[in-house]
C-alpha positions as YAML, in Angstrom:
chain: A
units: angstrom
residues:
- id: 1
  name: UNK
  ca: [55.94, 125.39, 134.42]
- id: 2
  name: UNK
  ca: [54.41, 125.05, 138.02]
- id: 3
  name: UNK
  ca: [54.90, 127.73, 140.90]
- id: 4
  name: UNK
  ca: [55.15, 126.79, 144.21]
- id: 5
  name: UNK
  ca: [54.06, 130.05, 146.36]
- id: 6
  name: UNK
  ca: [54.45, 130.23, 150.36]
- id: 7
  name: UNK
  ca: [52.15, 128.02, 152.18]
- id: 8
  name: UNK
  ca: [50.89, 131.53, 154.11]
- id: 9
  name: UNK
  ca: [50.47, 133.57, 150.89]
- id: 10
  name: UNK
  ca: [46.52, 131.89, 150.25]
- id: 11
  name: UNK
  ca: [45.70, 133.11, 153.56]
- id: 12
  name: UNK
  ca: [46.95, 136.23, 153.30]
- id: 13
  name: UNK
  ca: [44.88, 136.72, 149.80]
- id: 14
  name: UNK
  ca: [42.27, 135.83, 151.95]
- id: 15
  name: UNK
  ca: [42.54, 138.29, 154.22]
- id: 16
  name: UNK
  ca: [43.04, 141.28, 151.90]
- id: 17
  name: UNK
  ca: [39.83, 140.44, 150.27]
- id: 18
  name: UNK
  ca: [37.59, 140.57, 153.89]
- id: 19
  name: UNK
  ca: [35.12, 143.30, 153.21]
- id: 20
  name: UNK
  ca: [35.28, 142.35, 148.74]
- id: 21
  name: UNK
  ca: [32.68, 140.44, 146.53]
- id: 22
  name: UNK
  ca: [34.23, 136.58, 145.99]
- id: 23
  name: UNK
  ca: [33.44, 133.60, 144.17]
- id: 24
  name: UNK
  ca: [33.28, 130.42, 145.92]
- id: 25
  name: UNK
  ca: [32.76, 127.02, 143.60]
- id: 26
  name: UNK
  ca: [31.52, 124.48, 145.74]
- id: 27
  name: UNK
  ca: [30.93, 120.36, 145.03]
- id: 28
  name: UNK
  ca: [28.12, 119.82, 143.36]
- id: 29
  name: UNK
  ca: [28.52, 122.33, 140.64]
- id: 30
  name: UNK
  ca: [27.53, 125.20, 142.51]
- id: 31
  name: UNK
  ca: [28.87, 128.49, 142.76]
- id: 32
  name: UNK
  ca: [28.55, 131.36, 145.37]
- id: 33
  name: UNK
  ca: [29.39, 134.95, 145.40]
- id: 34
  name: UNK
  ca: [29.34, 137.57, 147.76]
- id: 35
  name: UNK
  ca: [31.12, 139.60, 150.37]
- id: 36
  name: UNK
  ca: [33.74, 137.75, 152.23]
- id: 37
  name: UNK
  ca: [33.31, 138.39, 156.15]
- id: 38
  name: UNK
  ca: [35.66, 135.77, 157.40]
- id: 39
  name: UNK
  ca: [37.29, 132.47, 157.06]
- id: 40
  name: UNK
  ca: [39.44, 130.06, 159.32]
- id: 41
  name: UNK
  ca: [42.75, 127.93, 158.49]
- id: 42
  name: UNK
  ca: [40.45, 124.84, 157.43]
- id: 43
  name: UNK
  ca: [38.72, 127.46, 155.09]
- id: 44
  name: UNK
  ca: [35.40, 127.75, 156.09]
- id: 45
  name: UNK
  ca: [34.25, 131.03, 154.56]
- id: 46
  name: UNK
  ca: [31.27, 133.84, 155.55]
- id: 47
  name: UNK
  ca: [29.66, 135.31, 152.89]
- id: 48
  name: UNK
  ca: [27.59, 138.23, 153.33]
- id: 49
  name: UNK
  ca: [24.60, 139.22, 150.82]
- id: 50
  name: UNK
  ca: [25.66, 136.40, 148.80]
- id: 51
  name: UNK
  ca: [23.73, 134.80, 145.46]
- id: 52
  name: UNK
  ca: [23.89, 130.93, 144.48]
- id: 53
  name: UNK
  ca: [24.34, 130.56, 141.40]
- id: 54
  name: UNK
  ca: [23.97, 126.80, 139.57]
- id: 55
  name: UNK
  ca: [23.83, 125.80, 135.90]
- id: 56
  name: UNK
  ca: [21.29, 123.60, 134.69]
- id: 57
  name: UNK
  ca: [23.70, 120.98, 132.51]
- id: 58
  name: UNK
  ca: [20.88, 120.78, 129.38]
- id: 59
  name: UNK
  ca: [20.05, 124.16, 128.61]
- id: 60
  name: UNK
  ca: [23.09, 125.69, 130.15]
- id: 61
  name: UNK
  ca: [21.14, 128.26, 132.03]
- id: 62
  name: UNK
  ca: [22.31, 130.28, 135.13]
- id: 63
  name: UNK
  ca: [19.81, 130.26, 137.70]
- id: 64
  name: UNK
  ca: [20.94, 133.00, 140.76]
- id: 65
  name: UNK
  ca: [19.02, 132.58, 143.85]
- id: 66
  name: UNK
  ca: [19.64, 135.13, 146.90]
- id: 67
  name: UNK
  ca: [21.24, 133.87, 150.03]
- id: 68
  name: UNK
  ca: [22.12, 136.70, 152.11]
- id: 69
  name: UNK
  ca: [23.73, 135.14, 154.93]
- id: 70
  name: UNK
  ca: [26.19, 131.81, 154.06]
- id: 71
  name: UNK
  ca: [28.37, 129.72, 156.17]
- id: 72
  name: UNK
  ca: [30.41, 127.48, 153.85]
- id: 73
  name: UNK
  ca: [32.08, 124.28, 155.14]
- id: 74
  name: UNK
  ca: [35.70, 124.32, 153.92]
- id: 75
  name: UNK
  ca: [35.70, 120.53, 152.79]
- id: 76
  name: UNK
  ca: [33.09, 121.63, 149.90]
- id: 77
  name: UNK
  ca: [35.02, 124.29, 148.67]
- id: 78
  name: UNK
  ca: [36.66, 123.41, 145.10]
- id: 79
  name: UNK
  ca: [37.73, 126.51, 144.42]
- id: 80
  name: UNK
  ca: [38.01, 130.71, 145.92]
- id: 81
  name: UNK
  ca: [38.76, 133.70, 143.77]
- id: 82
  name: UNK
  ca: [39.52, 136.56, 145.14]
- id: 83
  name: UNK
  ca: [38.32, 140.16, 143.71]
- id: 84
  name: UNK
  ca: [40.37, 141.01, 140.50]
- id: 85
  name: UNK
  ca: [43.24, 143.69, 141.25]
- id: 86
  name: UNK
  ca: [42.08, 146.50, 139.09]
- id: 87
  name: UNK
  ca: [38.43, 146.74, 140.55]
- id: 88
  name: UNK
  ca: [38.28, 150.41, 143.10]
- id: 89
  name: UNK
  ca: [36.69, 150.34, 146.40]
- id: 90
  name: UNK
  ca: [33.22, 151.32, 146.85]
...
């Protein structure tokens, strides 16, 4: 069974995790996490003190790589998910 949710409610998932640790899968196989400082309707995203993480398809090893900084362009994102429920504050 599919559910439909309000075209608004992504956005405001978005906006309750500003300040929280994401994970952003981008084309290409890659993956991003780190703190979500913003985003716009066409959901380009800015992570703060974020890590790249990629998979190398043989050996199925994670390689993270520091990024700090990260401006994502919304057409590459695949895929956003947002800090699980049950996790406190820092």
């Amino acid at each position: 069974m599919v559910t439909f949710v309000n075209s608004s409610r992504p956005m405001e998932i978005l906006q309750k995790s500003i300040g929280e640790q994401i994970l952003v899968e981008i084309k290409g196989r890659k993956k991003l996490r780190g703190r979500l400082r913003g985003f716009d309707q066409h959901l380009n995203l800015i992570l703060e003190d974020a890590d790249e993480i990629t998979r190398d398809l043989e050996t199925d090893a994670e390689t993270v790589a520091q990024v700090n900084t990260v401006i994502v362009r919304g057409d590459n994102v695949v895929l956003v998910s947002p800090p699980p429920k049950n996790v406190a504050k820092e």
